[in-house]
VOGU-3710 file (C-alpha; in Angstrom, 3 decimals, decimal comma):
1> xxxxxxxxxx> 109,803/72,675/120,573  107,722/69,942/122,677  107,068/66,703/122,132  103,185/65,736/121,398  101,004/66,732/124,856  98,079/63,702/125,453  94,888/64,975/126,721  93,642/63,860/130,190  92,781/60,408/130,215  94,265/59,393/126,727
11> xxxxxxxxxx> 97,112/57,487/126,363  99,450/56,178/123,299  97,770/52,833/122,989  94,506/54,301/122,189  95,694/56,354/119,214  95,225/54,681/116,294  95,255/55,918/112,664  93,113/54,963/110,140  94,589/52,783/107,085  92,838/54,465/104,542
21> xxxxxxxxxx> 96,104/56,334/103,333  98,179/52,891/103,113  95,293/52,310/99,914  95,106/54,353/96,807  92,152/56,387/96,706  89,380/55,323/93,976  88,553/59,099/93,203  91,936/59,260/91,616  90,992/56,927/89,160  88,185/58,220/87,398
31> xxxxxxxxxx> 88,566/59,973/84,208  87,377/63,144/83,827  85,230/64,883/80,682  84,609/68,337/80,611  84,471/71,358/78,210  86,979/74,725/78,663  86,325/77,118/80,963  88,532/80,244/79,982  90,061/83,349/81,600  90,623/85,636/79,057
41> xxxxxxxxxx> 92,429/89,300/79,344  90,610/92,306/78,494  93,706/94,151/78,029  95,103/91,575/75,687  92,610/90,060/73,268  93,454/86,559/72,384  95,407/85,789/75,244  94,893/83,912/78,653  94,659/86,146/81,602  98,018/85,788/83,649
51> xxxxxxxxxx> 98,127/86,721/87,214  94,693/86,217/88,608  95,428/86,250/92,464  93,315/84,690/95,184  91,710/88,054/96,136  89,966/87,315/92,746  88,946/84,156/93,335  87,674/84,125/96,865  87,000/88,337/97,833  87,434/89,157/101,451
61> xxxxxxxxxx> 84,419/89,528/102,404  83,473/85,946/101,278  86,430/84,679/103,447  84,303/83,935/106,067  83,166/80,618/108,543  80,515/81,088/110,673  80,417/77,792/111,756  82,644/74,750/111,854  79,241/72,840/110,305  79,354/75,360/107,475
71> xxxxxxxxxx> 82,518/75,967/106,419  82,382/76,408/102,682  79,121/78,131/102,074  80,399/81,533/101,647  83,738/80,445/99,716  81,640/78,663/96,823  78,873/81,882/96,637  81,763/83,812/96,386  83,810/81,870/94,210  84,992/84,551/90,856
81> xxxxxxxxxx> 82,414/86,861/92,162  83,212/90,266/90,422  85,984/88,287/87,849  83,655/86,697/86,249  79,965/86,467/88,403  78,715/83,259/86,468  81,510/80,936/87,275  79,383/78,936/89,363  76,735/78,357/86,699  78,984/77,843/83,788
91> xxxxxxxxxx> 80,665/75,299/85,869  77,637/73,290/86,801  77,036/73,457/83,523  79,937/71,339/82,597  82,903/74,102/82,053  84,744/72,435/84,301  88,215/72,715/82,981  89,438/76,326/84,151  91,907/77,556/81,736  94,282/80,328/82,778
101> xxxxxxxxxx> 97,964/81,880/82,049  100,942/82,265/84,111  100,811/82,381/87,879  97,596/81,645/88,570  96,696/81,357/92,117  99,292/84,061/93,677  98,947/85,922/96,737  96,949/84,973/99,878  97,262/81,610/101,922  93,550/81,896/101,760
111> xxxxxxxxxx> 92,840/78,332/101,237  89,032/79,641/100,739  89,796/79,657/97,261  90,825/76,150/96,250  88,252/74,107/98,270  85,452/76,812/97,441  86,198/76,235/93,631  86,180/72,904/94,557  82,970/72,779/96,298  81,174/74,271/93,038
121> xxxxxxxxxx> 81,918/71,657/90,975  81,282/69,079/93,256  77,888/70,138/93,958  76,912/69,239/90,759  78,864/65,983/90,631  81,513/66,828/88,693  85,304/67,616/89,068  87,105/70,631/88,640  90,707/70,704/86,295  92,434/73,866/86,324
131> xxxxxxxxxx> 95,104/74,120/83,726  97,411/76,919/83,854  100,817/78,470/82,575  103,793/78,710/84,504  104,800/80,023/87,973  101,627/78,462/89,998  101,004/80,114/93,432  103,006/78,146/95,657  100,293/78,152/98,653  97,656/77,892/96,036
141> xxxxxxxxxx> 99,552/74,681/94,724  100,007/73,337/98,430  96,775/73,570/98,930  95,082/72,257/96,089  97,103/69,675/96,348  95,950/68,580/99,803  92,139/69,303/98,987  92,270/66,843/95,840  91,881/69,775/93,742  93,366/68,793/90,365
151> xxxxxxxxxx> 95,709/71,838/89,272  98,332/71,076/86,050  100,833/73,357/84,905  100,731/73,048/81,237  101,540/75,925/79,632  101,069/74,733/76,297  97,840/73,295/76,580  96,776/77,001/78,056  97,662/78,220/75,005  96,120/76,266/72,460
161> xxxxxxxxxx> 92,739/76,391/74,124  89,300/77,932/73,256  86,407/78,538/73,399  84,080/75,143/74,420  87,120/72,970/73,760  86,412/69,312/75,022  89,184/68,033/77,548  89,814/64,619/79,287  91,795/64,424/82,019  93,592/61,119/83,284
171> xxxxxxxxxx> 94,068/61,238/86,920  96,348/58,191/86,992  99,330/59,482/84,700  98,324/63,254/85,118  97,863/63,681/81,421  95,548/66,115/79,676  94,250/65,605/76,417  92,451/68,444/74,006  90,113/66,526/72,402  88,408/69,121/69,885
181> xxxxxxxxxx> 92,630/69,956/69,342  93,642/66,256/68,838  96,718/67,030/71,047  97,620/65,755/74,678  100,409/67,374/77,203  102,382/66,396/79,957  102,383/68,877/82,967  104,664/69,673/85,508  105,597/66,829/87,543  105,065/66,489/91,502
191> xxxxxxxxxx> 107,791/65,135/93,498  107,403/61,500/94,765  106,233/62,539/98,116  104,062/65,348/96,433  102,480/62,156/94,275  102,047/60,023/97,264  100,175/62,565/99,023  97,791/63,221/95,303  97,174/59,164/95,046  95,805/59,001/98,467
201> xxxxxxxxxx> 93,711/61,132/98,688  94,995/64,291/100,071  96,204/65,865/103,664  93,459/64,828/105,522  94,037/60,752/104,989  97,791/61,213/105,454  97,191/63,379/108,508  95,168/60,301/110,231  97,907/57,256/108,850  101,009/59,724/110,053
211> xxxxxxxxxx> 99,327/60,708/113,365  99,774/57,940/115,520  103,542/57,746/114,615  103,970/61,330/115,205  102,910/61,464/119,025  105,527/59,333/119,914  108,261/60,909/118,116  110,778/63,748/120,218  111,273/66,701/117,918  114,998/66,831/117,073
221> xxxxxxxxxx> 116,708/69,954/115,879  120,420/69,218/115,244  122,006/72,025/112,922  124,636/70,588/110,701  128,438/70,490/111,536  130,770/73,126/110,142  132,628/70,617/107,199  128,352/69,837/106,194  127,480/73,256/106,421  130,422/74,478/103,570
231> xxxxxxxxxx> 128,119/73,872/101,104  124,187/74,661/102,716  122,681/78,245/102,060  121,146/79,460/105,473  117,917/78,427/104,169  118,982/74,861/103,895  120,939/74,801/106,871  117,444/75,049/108,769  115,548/72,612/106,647  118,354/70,495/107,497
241> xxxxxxxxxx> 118,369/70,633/111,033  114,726/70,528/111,392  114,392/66,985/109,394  112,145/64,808/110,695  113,603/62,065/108,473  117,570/62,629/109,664  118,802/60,613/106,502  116,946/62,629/103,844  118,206/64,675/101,420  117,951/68,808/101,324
251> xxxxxxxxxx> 118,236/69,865/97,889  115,948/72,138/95,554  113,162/69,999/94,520  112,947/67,575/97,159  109,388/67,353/99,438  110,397/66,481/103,020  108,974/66,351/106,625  109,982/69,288/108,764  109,614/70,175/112,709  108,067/73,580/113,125
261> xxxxxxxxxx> 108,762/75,901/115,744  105,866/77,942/115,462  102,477/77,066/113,458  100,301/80,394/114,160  97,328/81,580/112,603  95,214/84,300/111,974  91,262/84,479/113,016  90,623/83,866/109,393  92,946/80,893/108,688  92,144/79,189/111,961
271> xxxxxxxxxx> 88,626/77,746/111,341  89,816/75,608/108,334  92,872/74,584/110,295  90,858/73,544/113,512  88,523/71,260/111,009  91,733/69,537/109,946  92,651/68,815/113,035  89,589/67,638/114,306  89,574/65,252/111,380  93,268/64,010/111,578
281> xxxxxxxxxx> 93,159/63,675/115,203  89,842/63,350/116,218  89,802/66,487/118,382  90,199/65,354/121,780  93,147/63,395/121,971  95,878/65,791/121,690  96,506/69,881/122,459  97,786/71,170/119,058  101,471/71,596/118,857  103,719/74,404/118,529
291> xxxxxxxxxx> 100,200/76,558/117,728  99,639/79,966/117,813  96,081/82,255/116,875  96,144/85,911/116,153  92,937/87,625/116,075  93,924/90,091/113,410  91,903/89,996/110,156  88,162/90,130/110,758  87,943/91,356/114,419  86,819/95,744/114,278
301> xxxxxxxxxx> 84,494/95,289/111,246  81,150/94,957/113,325  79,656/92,197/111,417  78,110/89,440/113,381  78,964/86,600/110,608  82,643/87,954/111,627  82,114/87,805/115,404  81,106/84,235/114,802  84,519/83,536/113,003  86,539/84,558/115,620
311> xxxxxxxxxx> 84,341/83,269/118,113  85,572/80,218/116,781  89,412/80,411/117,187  88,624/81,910/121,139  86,676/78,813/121,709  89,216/76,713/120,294  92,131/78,355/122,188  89,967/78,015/125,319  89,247/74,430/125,177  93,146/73,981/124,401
321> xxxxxxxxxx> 94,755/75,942/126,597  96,527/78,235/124,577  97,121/81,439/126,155  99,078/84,604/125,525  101,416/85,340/124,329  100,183/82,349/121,965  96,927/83,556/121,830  96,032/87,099/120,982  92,851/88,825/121,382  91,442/91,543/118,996
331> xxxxxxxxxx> 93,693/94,705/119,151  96,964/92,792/120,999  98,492/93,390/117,104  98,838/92,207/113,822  100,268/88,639/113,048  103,362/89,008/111,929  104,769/92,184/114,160  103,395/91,014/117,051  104,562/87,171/117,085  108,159/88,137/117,079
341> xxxxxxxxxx> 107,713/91,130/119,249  106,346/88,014/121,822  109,711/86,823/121,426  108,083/84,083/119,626  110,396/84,170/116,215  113,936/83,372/116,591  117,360/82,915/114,444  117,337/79,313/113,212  113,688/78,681/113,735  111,663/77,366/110,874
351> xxxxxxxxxx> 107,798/79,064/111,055  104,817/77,820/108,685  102,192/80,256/109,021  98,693/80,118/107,639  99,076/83,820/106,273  101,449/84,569/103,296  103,288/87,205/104,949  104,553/84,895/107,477  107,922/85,329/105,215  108,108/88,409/107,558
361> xxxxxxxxxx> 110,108/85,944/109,626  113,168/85,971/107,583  113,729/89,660/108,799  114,793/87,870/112,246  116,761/85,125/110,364  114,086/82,560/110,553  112,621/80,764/107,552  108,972/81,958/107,804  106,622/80,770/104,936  103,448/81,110/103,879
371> xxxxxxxxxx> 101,229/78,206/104,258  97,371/77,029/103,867  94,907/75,904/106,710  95,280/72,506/106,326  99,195/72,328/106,233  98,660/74,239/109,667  96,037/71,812/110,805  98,109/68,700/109,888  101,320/70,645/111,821  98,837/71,287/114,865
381> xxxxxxxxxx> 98,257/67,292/114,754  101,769/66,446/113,687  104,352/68,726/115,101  105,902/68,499/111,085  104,738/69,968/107,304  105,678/68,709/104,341  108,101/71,025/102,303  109,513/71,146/99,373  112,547/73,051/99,090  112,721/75,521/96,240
391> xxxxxxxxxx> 115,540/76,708/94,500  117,999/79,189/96,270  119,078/82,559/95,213  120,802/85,267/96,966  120,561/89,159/96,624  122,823/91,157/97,955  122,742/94,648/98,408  125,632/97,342/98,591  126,072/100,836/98,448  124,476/103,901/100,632
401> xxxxxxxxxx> 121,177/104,148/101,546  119,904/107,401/99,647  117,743/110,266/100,523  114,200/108,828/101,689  115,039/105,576/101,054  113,299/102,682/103,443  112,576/98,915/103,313  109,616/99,971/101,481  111,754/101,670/98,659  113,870/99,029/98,560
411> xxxxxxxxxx> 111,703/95,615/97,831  109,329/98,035/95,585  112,380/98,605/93,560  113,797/94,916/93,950  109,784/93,471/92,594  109,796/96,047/89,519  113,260/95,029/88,729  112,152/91,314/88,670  109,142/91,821/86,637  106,566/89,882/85,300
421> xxxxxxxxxx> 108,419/86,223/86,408  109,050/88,016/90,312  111,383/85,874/91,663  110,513/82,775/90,088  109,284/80,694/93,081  113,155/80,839/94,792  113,865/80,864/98,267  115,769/84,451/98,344  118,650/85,115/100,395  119,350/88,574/101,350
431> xxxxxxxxxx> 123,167/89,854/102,363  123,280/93,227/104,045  126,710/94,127/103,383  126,996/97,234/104,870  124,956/96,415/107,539  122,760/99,273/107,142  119,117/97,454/107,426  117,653/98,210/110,539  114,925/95,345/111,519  111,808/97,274/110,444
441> xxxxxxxxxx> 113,395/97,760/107,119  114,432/94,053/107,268  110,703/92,753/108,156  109,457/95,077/105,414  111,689/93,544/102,616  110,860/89,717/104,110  107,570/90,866/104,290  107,015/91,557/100,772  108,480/88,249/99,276  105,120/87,228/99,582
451> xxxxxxxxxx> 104,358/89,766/96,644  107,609/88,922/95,221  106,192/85,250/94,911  109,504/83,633/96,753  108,934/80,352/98,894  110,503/82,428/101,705  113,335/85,510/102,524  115,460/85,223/105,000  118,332/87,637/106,791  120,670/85,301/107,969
461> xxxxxxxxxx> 121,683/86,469/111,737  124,640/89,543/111,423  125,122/92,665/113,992  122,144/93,935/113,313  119,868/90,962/114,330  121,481/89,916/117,208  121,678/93,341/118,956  117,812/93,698/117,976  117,361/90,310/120,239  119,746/91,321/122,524
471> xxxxxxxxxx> 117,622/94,820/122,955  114,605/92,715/123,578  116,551/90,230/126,058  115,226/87,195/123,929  116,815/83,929/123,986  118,883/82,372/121,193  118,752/78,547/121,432  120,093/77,920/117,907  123,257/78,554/116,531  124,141/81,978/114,350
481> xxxxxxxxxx> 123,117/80,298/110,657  125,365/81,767/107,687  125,793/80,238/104,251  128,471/78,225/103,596  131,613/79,439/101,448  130,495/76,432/99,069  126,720/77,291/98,849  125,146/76,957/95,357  122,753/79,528/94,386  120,802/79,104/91,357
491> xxxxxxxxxx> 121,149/83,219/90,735  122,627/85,591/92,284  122,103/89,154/91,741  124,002/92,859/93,370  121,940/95,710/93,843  123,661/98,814/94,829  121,195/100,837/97,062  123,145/104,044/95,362  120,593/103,827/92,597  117,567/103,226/94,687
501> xxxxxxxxxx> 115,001/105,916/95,419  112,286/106,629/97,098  109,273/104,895/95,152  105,230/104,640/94,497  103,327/101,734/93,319  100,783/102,484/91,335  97,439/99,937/90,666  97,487/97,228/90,238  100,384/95,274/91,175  103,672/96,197/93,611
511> xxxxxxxxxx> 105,845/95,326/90,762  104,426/98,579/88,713  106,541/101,287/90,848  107,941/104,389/90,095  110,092/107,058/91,424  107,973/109,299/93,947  109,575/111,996/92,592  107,914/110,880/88,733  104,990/110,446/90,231  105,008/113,579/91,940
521> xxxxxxxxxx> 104,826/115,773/89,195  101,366/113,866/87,979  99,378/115,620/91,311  97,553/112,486/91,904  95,069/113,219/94,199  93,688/110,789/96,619  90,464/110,299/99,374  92,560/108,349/102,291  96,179/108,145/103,150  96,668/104,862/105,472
531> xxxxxxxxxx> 99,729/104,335/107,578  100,539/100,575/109,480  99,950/97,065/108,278  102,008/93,939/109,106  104,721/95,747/106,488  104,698/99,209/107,948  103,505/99,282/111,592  106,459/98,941/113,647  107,305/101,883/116,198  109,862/102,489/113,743
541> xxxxxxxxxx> 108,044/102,717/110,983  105,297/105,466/112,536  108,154/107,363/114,276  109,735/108,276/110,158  106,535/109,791/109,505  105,781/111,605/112,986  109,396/113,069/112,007  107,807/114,299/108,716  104,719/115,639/109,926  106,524/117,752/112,732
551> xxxxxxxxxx> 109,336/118,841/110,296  106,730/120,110/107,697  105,348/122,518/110,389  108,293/125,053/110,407  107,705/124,847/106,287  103,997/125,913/106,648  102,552/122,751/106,414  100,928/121,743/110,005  97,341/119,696/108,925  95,647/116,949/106,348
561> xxxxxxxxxx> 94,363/119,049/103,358  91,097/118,864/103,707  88,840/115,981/102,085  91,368/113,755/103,026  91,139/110,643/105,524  94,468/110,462/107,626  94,569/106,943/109,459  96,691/105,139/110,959  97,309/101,799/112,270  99,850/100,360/114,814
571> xxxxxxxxxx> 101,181/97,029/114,027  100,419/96,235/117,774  98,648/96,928/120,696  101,978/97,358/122,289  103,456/99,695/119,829  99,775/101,867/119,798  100,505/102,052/123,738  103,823/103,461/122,947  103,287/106,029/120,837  101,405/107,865/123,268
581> xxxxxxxxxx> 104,172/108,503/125,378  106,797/111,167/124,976  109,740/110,773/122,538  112,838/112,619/122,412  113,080/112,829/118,689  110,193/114,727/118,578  111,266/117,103/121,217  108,954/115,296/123,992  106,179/114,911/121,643  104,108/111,629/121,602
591> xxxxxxxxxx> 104,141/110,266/117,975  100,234/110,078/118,438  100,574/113,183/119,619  101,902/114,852/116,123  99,742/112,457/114,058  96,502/113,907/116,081  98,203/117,420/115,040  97,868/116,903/111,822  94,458/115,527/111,573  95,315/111,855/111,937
601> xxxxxxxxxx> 92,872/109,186/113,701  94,972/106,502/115,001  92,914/103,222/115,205  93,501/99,938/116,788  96,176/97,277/115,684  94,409/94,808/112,796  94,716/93,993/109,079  91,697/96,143/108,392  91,441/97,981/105,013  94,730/96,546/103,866
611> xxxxxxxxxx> 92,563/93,166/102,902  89,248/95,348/102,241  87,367/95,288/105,579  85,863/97,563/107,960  85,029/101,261/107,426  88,219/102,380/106,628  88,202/99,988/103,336  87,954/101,833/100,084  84,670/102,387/98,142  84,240/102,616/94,475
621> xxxxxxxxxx> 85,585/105,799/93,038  87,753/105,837/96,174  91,988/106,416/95,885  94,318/105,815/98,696  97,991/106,019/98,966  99,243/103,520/102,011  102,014/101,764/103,454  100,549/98,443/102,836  101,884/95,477/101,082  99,571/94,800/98,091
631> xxxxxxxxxx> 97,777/97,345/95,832  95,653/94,268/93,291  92,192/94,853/91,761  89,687/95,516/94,911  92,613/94,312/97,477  91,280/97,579/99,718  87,604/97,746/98,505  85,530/96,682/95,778  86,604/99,517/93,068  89,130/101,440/95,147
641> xxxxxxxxxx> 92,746/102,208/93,933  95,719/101,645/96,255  99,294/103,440/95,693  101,723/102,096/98,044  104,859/104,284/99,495  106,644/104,518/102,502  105,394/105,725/105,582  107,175/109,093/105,273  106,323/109,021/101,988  102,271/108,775/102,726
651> xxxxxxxxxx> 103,098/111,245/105,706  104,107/114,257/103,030  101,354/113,208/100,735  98,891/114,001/103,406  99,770/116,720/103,835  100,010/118,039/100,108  97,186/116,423/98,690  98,668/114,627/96,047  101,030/111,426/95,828  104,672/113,058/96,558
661> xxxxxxxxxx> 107,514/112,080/98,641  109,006/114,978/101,887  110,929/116,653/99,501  108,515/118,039/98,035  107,147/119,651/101,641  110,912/121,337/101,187  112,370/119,083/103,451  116,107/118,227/102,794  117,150/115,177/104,072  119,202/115,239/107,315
671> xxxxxx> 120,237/111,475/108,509  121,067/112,313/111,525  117,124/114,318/112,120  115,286/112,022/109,776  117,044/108,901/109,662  115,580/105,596/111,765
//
C-alpha cells in the first residue's frame, strides 16, 4: 500500500480542497411534497413488493456510458424499464415518493440505479423519496447515500401506504409524514459520520474537503496485539488495522475511514468512478491509488455503445499508468478469479470493489466487499472508504462432504436455509473445521454472500489457504488473522455438511433450491447449459465436470442431446490457456479437449450471459441451467429462466437433457476419481 503518487509538475502546496463540505448544503433543507409512487406484488395482492433488485431497476443493457459527458442518459431511459415501463412519466408527474417492501435495492454495485432514478426526478425539478421496509441493499444504501438520493427505511410507513397518498418529507430531521394518513414515522437512523456525509451534500463535496489531507498522509496498517485481538472477529481485526483514524472505535454500527489495499473495477463500474475522481481531485493532480480495472462485463458483445465504455477505462488506465497485472484487457479473465490469481488478494488485506462479488475475497482470507463507483472513485482520490462495520456472525461447518457435494451445494443450501431475511446484512464468518474446503469451493461460498446479502465473508487464513499461496509462491505481508477466543458474534450457527446435497436453484432467486435429485425426477428440460462465471470458472471448477463428461462415456453417454447449447466459460484467460493442455486425471486428455467431445464451445473469459449480454444471453421462452451466481427475473435475458447447479451438476444435465445431477448418468461417486 503506497502513499499518494503527485503527477509531474504538481506539488503538495498546490492541492487545495474546496470548503464547500465544511458548510451544510442548502438542498438538504428544502421540504419535499409529493404523492406515492407504489410497488405492488402481483403474487400478493395488497402487499408491497419485497425484493426488487437492481437488475430491475437499471437492466443490463441500460448499464451503459458512452461518454464521460453523458453519463446518465441511458440509466434514466432505462430506469424500471420492464418493472413498471412508465416510471419515468408517473414520476415527472409528481409520484415522487417510491414506496416499496423489504430489501429493496439488493444485488448489483451498479450504482446506475440510484443516480439514474435520481436523474428522472430531477429533470423535472423535483426530488425523489424512496421509502422502503427493512433489510435495504447495503451498496444500494452506500450509494444513495453519496448521490443525495433520499432513501428511508420505514417499514411502517410502507405499509400503511396507497394509492396517491400525499407525503412530506423533512430533510433536516429525516422524518416522513403521510399526510392523506395523518401519521408521521421515524426511519432508520444513519450513523454520525453517515449524517455528516447526508448534510453536506454527498461523496463528491467530502471527496474535495478530505483530499488535500489525504495526499499527505502514509497509509498505516498495524494489526492489533495478541491481549487486543482476544476479543476482535477476523473481520474486525482487519478493519482495525487498516484505520485511518488509529483512536477510533471498531464495533458493529460504527462508520469509519479505512486504507484499502486494492480498489479494482470492472469496465462497467469504472466510468462512474473515473468521473468521481475527476471531480474530487481534479484529474490531473494525482495517479489513482491502490486502483485496479478489469475489462470483464461489456467487452465480446459487439456493440459499439459498449466499445465506447470500455474505451473509456483503456484510456483512463493509459493516461495513468496502470498496467497489468492492474489492468486487464478483454479476455485476460473475469474480476474476481483473475485479481487474486495476479497475486493481487492477500490474507489480511481489506479490498472494496466496485462489483458485488468482490466478497469473493474472503475465500483468500481477505475482507472483500462490494462497493459503488463513487466509493471507488473517492478511494482512487483518497487511498481510504468509509465503512461501516456490520454486525458479525460466524457459520461453521462440520461433518463430511457428501456425494456431489461442492461450494456450489453448499452456499445454495446455506441461502435457502436463511430465507427470506438472508443473512440479515452481517458480516459472516466461515470456520472450516475439517478443513475440507478447497479454495474454489471457498471463493464459491464468499462469492455468493453477495446473494446472501452479507456486508462481506471471509475464511480466515488455516492449512488450506496458506498452502494455496504457498502453491502460487505469493507473498504474505500480514500476519495469519484468526478470531479471538473472546470474539462476540451476534449469531452463530453449525451446519453439518452430512445433511447437505447436491442442489438446483430454481427461478427466481438462489435462496429457492432444491435437492438435484427432487428436481430430477420433474425432467426439466432446458435450451443452454452454461459452465464458468466469477463463481464457477476456476481450473478446478471445469476440471469436476470434464471428469463427468469423460466418466459418462463408458455409461453410453458421450455428446450434448441435441437442441441443446453447451458453453462454457473460463474464469480467465490463464485458466482457458490451461485447459488445453494435457491432464493426468483425464488420462492425458485436455479438459477442452473432453468438453469439445461432447459438443461444448468453450468461449473467452468475461461475465457474458451471466448479467444478460452477448449472444449467449437468454431470449424469451429460453431455459438454462448454469453455474452462475444469480438466477432473478431477466438476470440472463429479458424472459429467460436460469437454474443454477454445480458445474458437474450442469455437466450431467447436458448430457441428459433435463436438470439432473451425475448420478443419474449412473455414475457412483468415487472421491478418489471424482473428487477436486
Amino acid at each position: 500500500m503506497d502513499p499518494a503518487r503527485l503527477k509531474p509538475g504538481i506539488t503538495q502546496d498546490r492541492i487545495t480542497g474546496g470548503n464547500e463540505a465544511d458548510q451544510a448544503n442548502p438542498a438538504v433543507d428544502r421540504v419535499i411534497r409529493g404523492r406515492a409512487l407504489i410497488f405492488w406484488d402481483p403474487e400478493r395482492p395488497g402487499e408491497k413488493q419485497n425484493a426488487i433488485d437492481t437488475d430491475q431497476i437499471t437492466p443490463s443493457n441500460d448499464c451503459v456510458s458512452e461518454s464521460l459527458d453523458h453519463l446518465e442518459k441511458r440509466w434514466k431511459e432505462g430506469a424500471f424499464r420492464y418493472l413498471m415501463p412508465d416510471f419515468r412519466k408517473r414520476v415527472q408527474a409528481g409520484e415522487n415518493f417510491l414506496i416499496a417492501g423489504d430489501r429493496f435495492g439488493i444485488g448489483s454495485s451498479r450504482e446506475m440505479s440510484p443516480a439514474g432514478l435520481k436523474g428522472v426526478a430531477e429533470e423535472a425539478g423535483l426530488q425523489l423519496v424512496i421509502l422502503c421496509g427493512a433489510n435495504l441493499g447495503d451498496i444500494f444504501r452506500r450509494n444513495a447515500l453519496n448521490l443525495g438520493l433520499h432513501v428511508l427505511e420505514v417499514p411502517e410507513a410502507v405499509a400503511d401506504a396507497g394509492d396517491g397518498d400525499h407525503f412530506v418529507f423533512d430533510p433536516v430531521t429525516r422524518t416522513v409524514r403521510n399526510e392523506t394518513k395523518g401519521r408521521s414515522y421515524e426511519p432508520v437512523a444513519l450513523t454520525e459520520k453517515e449524517e455528516a456525509i447526508r448534510r453536506h451534500g454527498g461523496i463528491f463535496r467530502i471527496g474535495r474537503r478530505e483530499f488535500p489531507e489525504s495526499i499527505r498522509f502514509r497509509p498505516r496498517v498495524e494489526f492489533p496485539d495478541p491481549s487486543t485481538a482476544r476479543a476482535m472477529t477476523a473481520t474486525e481485526q482487519i478493519i482495525w488495522a487498516h484505520r485511518v483514524d488509529r483512536t477510533a472505535e471498531v464495533r458493529p454500527g460504527n462508520t469509519l475511514r479505512v486504507w484499502a489495499d486494492l480498489l479494482p473495477a470492472s469496465d462497467g463500474t469504472a466510468p462512474f468512478a473515473i468521473h468521481t475522481f475527476n471531480r474530487i481531485t481534479g484529474g490531473d493532480t494525482i495517479y489513482p491509488r491502490q486502483a485496479a480495472i478489469v475489462s470483464d462485463h461489456f467487452v465480446f458483445t459487439g456493440k459499439e455503445s459498449d466499445r465506447k465504455q470500455t474505451s473509456i477505462s483503456r484510456e483512463f488506465a493509459q493516461l495513468n499508468d496502470i498496467r497489468p497485472p492492474f489492468y486487464a484487457p478483454p479476455g485476460a479473465g473475469i474480476f474476481h478469479l483473475y485479481l487474486p490469481e495476479q497475486g493481487l488478494v492477500l490474507p489480511g488485506a481489506f479490498i472494496p470493489g466496485a462489483d458485488s462479488h468482490s466478497r469473493a475475497y474472503g475465500a483468500y482470507g481477505a475482507v472483500g466487499i462490494g462497493v459503488g463507483s463513487t466509493t471507488l472513485g473517492f478511494g482512487w482520490s483518497t487511498g481510504y472508504v468509509y465503512f461501516t462495520l456490520a454486525p458479525q456472525r460466524r457459520v461453521i461447518f462440520t461433518g463430511q462432504l457428501q456425494a456431489w457435494v461442492t461450494g456450489k451445494d453448499i452456499v445454495l443450501e446455506l441461502i435457502r436455509r436463511w430465507g427470506p431475511e438472508q443473512s440479515g446484512r452481517m458480516s459472516v464468518e466461515f470456520t472450516d473445521a475439517n478443513l475440507q474446503l478447497p479454495i474454489h469451493y471457498r471463493n464459491t461460498i464468499a462469492n455468493m454472500m453477495a446473494e446472501g446479502e452479507a456486508q462481506n465473508g471471509i475464511f480466515p487464513p488455516d492449512e488450506i489457504t496458506l498452502r494455496w499461496f504457498r502453491e502460487n509462491r505469493f507473498p504474505l505481508p500480514y500476519p495469519s488473522v484468526q478470531p479471538g477466543p473472546r470474539a462476540r458474534f451476534a449469531m452463530e450457527e453449525t451446519i453439518d455438511l452430512c445433511g447437505i446435497s447436491s442442489m438446483v436453484a430454481k427461478p427466481f432467486s438462489p435462496a429457492n433450491a432444491h435437492r438435484s435429485e427432487q428436481v430430477a425426477a420433474e425432467r426439466i428440460e432446458f435450451n443452454k447449459a452454461m459452465i464458468g462465471s466469477c463463481t464457477n470458472g476456476s481450473y478446478p471448477d471445469l476440471l469436476g465436470a470434464a471428469l463427468v463428461l469423460r466418466a459418462a462415456r463408458e455409461h453410453g453417454r458421450d455428446r450434448v442431446v441435441p437442441g441443446v447449447d453447451f458453453i462454457i466459460f473460463p474464469g480467465s484467460g490463464a485458466v482457458k490457456e490451461r485447459i488445453e493442455k494435457p491432464e493426468p486425471r483425464l488420462q492425458g486428455e485436455s479438459i477442452a479437449g473432453v468438453f469439445r467431445g461432447a459438443g461444448g464451445k468453450i468461449r473467452d473469459s468475461w461475465c457474458g450471459p451471466c448479467f444478460g449480454q452477448g449472444p449467449d444471453a437468454l431470449g424469451k421462452g429460453e431455459r438454462a441451467i448454469t453455474s452462475f451466481n444469480r438466477n432473478w427475473q431477466n438476470r440472463m435475458g429479458i424472459g429467460g429462466e436460469g437454474f443454477l447447479a454445480s458445474p458437474p451438476v450442469v455437466a450431467a444435465s447436458a448430457l441428459l437433457g433435463y436438470i439432473a445431477p451425475p448420478s443419474e448418468l449412473g455414475l457412483a461417486w468415487d472421491p478418489d476419481r471424482f473428487g477436486i
